[in-house]
C-alpha positions as CSV (number, residue, x, y, z in Angstrom):
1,X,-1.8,-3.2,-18.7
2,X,-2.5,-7.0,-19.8
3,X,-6.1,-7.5,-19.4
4,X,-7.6,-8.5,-16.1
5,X,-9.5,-11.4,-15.5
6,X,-12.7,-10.9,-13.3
7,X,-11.9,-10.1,-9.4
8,X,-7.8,-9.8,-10.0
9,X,-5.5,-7.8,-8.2
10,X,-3.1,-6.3,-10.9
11,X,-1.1,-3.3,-11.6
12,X,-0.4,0.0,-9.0
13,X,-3.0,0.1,-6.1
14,X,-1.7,2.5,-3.6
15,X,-1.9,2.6,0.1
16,X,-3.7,5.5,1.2
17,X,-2.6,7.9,3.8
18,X,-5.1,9.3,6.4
19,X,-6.0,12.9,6.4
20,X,-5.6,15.1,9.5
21,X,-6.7,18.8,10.1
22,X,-4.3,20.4,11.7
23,X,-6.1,19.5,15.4
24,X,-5.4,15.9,14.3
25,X,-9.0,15.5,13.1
26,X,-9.6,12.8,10.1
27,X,-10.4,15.2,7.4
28,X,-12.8,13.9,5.0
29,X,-13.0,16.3,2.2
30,X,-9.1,16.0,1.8
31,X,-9.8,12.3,2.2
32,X,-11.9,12.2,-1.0
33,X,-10.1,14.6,-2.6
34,X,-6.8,12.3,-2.9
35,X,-9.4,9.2,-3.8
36,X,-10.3,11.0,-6.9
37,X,-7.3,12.0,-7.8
38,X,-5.7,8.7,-7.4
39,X,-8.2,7.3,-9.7
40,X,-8.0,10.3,-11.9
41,X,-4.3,9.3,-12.2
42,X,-4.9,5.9,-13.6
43,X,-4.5,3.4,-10.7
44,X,-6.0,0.5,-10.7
45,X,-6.9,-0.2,-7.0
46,X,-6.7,1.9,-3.9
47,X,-6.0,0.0,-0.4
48,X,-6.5,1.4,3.0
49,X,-5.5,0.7,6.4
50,X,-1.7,-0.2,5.6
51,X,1.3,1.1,7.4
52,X,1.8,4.2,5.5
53,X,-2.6,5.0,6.8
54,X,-1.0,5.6,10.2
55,X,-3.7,2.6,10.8
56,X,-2.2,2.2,14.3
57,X,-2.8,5.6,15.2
58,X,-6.7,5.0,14.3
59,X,-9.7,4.5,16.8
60,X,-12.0,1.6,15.8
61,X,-14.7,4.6,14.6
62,X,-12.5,6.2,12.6
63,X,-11.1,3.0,10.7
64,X,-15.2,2.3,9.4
65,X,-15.7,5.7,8.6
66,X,-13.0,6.1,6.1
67,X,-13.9,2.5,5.2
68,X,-17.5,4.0,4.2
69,X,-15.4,7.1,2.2
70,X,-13.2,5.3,0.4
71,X,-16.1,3.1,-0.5
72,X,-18.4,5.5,-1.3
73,X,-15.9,7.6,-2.9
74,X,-14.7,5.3,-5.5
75,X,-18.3,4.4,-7.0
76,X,-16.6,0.8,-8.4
77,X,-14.3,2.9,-10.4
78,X,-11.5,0.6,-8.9
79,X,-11.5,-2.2,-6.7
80,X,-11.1,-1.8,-2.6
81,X,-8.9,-3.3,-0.3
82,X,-9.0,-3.2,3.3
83,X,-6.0,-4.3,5.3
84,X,-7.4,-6.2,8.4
85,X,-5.2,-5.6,11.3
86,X,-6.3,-6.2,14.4
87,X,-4.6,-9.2,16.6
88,X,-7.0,-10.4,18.1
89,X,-8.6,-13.0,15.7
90,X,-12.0,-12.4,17.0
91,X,-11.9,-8.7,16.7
92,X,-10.3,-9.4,13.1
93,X,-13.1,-11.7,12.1
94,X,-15.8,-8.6,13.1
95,X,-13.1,-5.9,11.5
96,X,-13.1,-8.3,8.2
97,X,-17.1,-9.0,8.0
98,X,-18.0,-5.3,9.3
99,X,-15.3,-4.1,5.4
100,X,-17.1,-6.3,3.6
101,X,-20.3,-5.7,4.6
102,X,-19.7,-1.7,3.6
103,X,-18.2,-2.8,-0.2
104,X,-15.0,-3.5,-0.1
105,X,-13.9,-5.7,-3.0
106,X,-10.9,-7.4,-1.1
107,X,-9.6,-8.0,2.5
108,X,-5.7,-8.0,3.2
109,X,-4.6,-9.4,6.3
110,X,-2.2,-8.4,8.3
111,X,-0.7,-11.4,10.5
112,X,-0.9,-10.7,14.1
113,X,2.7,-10.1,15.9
114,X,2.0,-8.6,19.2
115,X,3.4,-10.7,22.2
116,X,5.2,-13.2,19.7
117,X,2.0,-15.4,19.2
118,X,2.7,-19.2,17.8
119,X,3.1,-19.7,14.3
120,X,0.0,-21.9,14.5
121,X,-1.8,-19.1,15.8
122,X,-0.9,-17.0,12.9
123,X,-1.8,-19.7,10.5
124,X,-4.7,-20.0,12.0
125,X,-5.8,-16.2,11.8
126,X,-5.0,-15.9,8.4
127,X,-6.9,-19.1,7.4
128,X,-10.2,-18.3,9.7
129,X,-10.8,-15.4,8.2
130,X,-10.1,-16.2,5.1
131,X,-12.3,-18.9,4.8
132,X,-15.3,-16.4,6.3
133,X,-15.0,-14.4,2.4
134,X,-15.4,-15.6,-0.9
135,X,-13.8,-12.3,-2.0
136,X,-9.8,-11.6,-2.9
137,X,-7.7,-12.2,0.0
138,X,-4.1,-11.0,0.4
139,X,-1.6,-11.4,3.0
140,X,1.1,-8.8,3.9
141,X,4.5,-10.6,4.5
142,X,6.1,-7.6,6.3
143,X,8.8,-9.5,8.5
144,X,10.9,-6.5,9.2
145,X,7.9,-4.6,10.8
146,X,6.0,-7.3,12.3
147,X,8.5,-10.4,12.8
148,X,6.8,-12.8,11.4
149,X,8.3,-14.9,9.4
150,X,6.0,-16.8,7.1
151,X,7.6,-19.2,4.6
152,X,6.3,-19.6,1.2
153,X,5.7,-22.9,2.4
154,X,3.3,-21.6,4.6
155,X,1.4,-19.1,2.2
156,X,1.1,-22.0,0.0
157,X,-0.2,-24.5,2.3
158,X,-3.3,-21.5,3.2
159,X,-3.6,-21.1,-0.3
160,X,-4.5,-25.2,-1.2
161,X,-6.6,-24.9,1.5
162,X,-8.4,-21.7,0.6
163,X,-7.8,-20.5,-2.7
164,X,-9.3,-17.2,-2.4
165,X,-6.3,-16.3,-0.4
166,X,-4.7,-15.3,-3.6
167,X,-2.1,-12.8,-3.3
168,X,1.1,-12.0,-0.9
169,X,2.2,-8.5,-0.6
170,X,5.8,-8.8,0.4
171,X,7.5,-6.1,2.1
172,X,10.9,-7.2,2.5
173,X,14.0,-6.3,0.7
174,X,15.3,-8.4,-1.1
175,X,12.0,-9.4,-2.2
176,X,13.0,-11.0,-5.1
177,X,13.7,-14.8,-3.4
178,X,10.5,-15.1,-2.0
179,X,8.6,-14.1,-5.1
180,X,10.4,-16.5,-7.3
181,X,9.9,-19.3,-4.4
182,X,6.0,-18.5,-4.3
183,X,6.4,-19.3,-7.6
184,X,8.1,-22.5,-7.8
185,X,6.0,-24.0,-5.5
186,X,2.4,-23.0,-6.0
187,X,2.5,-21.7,-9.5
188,X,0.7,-19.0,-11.0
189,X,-2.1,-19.0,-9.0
190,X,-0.6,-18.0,-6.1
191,X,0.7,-13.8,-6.8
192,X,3.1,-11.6,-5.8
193,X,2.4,-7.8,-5.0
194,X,5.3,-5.7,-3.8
195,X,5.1,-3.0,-1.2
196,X,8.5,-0.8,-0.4
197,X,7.6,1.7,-2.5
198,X,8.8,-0.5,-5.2
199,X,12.5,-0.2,-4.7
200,X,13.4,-3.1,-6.8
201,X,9.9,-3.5,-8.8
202,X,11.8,-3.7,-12.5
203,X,13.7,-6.8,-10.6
204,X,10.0,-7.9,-8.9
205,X,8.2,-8.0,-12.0
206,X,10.8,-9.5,-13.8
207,X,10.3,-12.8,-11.2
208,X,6.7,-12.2,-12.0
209,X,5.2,-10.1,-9.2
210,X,1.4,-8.6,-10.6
211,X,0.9,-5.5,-8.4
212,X,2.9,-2.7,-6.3
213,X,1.4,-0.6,-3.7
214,X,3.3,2.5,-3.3
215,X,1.8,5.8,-2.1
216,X,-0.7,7.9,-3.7
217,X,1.4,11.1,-4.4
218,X,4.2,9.0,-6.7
219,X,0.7,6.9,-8.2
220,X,0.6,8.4,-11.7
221,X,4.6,8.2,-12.2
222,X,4.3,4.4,-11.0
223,X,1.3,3.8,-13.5
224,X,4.0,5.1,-16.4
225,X,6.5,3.0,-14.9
226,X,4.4,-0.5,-14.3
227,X,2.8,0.1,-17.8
228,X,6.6,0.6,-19.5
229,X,7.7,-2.5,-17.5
230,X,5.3,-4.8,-19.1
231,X,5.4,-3.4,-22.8
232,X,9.0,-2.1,-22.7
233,X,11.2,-3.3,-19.8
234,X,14.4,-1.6,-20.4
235,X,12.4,2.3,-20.7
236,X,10.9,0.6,-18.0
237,X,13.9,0.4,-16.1
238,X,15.3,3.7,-17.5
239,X,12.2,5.6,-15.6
240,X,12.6,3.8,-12.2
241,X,16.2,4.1,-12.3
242,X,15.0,8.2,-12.4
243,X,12.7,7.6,-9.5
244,X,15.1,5.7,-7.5
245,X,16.5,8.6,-5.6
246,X,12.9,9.5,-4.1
247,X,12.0,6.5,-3.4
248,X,15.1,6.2,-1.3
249,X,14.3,9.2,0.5
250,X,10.9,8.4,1.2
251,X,11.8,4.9,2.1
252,X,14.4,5.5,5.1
253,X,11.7,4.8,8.3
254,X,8.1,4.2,7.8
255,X,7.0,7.6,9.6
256,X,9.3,10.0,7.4
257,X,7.7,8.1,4.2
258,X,3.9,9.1,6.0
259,X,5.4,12.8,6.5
260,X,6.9,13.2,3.1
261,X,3.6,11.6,1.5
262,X,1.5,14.3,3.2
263,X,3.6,17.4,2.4
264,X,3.8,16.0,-1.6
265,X,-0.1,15.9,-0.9
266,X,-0.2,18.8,0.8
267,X,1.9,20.9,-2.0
268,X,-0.5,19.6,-4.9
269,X,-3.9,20.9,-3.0
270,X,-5.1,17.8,-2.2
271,X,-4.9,18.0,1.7
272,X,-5.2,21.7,3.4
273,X,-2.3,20.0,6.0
274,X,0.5,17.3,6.3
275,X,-0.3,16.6,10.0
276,X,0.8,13.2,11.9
277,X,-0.2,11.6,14.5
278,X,1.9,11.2,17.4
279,X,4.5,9.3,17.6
280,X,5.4,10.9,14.4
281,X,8.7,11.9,12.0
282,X,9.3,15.8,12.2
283,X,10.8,16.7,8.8
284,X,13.7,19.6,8.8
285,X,14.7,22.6,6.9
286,X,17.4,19.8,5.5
287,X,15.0,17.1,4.5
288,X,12.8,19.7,2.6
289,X,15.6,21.1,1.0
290,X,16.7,17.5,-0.5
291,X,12.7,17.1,-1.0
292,X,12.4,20.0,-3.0
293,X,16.0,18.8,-5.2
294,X,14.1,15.4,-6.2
295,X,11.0,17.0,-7.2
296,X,13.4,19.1,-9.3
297,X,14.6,16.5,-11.0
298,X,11.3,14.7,-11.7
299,X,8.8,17.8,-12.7
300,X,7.9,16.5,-15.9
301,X,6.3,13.6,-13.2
302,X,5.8,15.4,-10.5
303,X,5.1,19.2,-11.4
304,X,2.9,20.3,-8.4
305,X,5.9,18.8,-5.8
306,X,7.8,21.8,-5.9
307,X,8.3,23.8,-3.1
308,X,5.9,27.1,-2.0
309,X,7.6,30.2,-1.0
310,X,8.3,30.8,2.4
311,X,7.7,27.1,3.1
312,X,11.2,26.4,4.7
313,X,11.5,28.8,7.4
C-alpha cells in the first residue's frame, strides 16, 4: 500500500454483514468476532450499514448498537465508516451526528430514493449533512439499486462546496466511465472507491479508483489482490482473473451475495449461523454445490470455505 496521508480513505475496507442467531437476533459476539478478524486479515477500513449489512432489515436500536461494537471493537486499529441511510433528511442529520458522536471516523451517505424525491432534494441531503462534519464524507452512487442518477457534475459541484465530501463509492457496472469523468473534472481530490465486489477493480484502479469495499469473508484475498495491483498490475490481474468466478457467483442479486457471505462466515467459525432476515435469498443444494467448487479452486485463499460434512442435505 502507498502511504496514507492523515484522515484518507484507501485500500480494501469491507462492508460488514449483520449477525443473526438463528431467532433472527443481532449476535454480538459473532459480530466482533468477524471485526477482528477482518482487521486481523489486513484491511484497512471496515464500513457498516451498506447494502450487503441487511441495513434495511435494521430497527433504529439495533443500527447504534452495532455502531457502538464496531466502534468499540476496532480500538482505532482501522478507521470507521458509517453509511447514513435514512431518507428523511432530518432523521439522517440525527442518524449522522448520533455515528459521529459514538467514534466513527467517516460518514457515507446514501442518497435518499424513496418516492422519487427532486434532484434538488438529493443535492441538498447530501450537502446538509455534509457540511454538519468536518470528518471524511463519501457518497454511494448506487443507481441500479436506488435510481438516482447523480452526474459527476453533480458530485463535483458538492465537493467545491464542501470539500470534506471526498470520496464516491460507485456501484455501477461499468464503473469505469464515471471514475475516469470524476477525474477529469475535479481532479485528484475528488476519489473513487468501488463497490460490486470489485468485478472490474484491475480496470477501476487502472482509471485511478483508491479503495474497494467488498465483503469481509473474500477481505484477505482482496488485500493480496489490491496490494499486487499497485506494485505489480499484471500478477495483479492474474489473481483477480482467479477470483472472478466467485465474485460472479456472489454478485448475481444483492440477497444471495448477503446469504453466501454468511455461510463463508459461518464455515470459518466466525458466526455460529448464516441466518437472513426476511425477505431473504434461500440458497439450494445446487448453489452450495457450485459454492463449495469455487472454494476448491481458491483454498490456498480461502482454506476454511470448504464445505462441512453433512452440510448439503
Amino acid at each position: 500500500m502507498k502511504p496514507k496521508k492523515p484522515n484518507e480513505l484507501t485500500g480494501v475496507i469491507p462492508i460488514l454483514p449483520t449477525p443473526f442467531s438463528e431467532d433472527g437476533e443481532i449476535d454480538e459476539a459473532g459480530f466482533r468476532k468477524v471485526i477482528d478478524a477482518a482487521i486481523v486479515g489486513g484491511v484497512h477500513g471496515l464500513a457498516m450499514f451498506g447494502l450487503a449489512s441487511e441495513y434495511a432489515k435494521l430497527a433504529d436500536a439495533e443500527k447504534v448498537r452495532l455502531t457502538q461494537i464496531l466502534v468499540e471493537q476496532t480500538g482505532k486499529r482501522v478507521p470507521v465508516i458509517v453509511s447514513i441511510t435514512h431518507h428523511s433528511l432530518e432523521v439522517a442529520r440525527k442518524e449522522a451526528a448520533e455515528a459521529m458522536q459514538i467514534g466513527a471516523d467517516a460518514l457515507m451517505i446514501m442518497p435518499p430514493f424513496f418516492m422519487a424525491p427532486s434532484m434538488e432534494a438529493v443535492q441538498n441531503h447530501i450537502a446538509v449533512i455534509t457540511a454538519d462534519t468536518a470528518a471524511p464524507v463519501i457518497v454511494q452512487y448506487a443507481p441500479i439499486q436506488t435510481g438516482a442518477n447523480l452526474t459527476a457534475e453533480i458530485f463535483a459541484a458538492l465537493h467545491q462546496e464542501h470539500p470534506n465530501l471526498a470520496y464516491v463509492k460507485v456501484d455501477v457496472v461499468p464503473s469505469g466511465p464515471m471514475i475516469s469523468r470524476l477525474q477529469s473534472i475535479a481532479g485528484e481530490s475528488l476519489k473513487a472507491m468501488v463497490g460490486y465486489m470489485g468485478l472490474h477493480l484491475p480496470h477501476d484502479v487502472g482509471r485511478g479508483a483508491v479503495a474497494v469495499m467488498p465483503t469481509v469473508s473474500l477481505g484477505h484475498a482482496f488485500v493480496a489482490l489490491f496490494g499486487l495491483l499497485e506494485s505489480d498490475p499484471e500478477q495483479g490481474r492474474r489473481l483477480h482473473k482467479r477470483l472472478l468466478p466467485m465474485l460472479n457467483f456472489m454478485m448475481q442479486s444483492v440477497e444471495m451475495l448477503i446469504a453466501v457471505e454468511k455461510l463463508l462466515l459461518q464455515r470459518r467459525g466466525l458466526l455460529t449461523s448464516a441466518y437472513c432476515r426476511s425477505p431473504k435469498w434461500t440458497l439450494d443444494a445446487m448453489h452450495i454445490a457450485e459454492l463449495d467448487r469455487l472454494c476448491l479452486d481458491l483454498k490456498d485463499l480461502l482454506p476454511f470455505a470448504t464445505a462441512t460434512k453433512g452440510e448439503i442435505a
